[in-house]
C-alpha positions as CSV (number, residue, x, y, z in Angstrom):
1,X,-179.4,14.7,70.6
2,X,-177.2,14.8,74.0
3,X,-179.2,12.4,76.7
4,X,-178.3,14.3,78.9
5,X,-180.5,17.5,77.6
6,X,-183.5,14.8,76.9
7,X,-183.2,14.5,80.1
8,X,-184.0,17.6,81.5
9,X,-186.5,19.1,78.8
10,X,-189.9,19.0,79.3
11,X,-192.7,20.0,77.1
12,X,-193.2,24.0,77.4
13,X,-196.8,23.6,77.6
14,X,-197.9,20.8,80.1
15,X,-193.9,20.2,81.4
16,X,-194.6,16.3,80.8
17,X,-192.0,14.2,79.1
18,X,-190.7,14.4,76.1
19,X,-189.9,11.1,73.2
20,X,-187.0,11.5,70.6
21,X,-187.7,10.7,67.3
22,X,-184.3,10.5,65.3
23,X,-186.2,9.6,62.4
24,X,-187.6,12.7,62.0
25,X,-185.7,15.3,64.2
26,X,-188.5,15.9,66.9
27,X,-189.5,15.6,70.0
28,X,-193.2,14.4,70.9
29,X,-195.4,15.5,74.0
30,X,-197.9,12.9,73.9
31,X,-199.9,14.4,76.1
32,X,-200.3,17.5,74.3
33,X,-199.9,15.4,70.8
34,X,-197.3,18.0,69.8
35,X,-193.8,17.3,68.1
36,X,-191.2,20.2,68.7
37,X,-188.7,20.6,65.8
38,X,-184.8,19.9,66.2
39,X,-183.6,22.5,64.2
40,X,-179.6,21.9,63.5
41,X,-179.0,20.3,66.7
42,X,-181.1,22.6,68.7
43,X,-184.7,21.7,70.0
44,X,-186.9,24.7,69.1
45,X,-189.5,24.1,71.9
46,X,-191.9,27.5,70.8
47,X,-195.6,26.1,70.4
48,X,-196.1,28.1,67.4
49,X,-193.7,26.1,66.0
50,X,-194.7,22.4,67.2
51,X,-196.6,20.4,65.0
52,X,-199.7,19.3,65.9
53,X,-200.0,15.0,66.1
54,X,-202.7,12.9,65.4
55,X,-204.1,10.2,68.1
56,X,-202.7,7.3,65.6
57,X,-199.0,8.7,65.3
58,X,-198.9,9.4,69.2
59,X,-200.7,6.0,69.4
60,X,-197.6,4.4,67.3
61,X,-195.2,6.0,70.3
62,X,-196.2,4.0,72.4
């Protein structure tokens, strides 16, 4: 992911921050507890399509 478009997305839904996880192509409103799938290069940020996170793996963000 470019830093500079972390920088400047913000979660669709509360317009928090947003983490980058490499490991597994997403990015995480904790917040919300939702992770938004990178989908070849491209952040798919439709919350139909984020996952929804438990309190222990936003817990492990942190």
């Amino acid at each position: 992911m470019d830093a500079r478009l972390l920088d400047i997305l913000v979660c669709p839904i509360c317009k928090g921050p947003l983490d980058y996880r490499k490991d597994k192509q997403d990015l995480v409103c904790k917040a919300d507890r939702l992770a938004f799938p990178i989908r070849d290069g491209i952040p798919v940020m439709l919350e139909d399509e984020a996952l929804q996170l438990s309190a222990e793996e936003v817990d492990a963000l942190r």
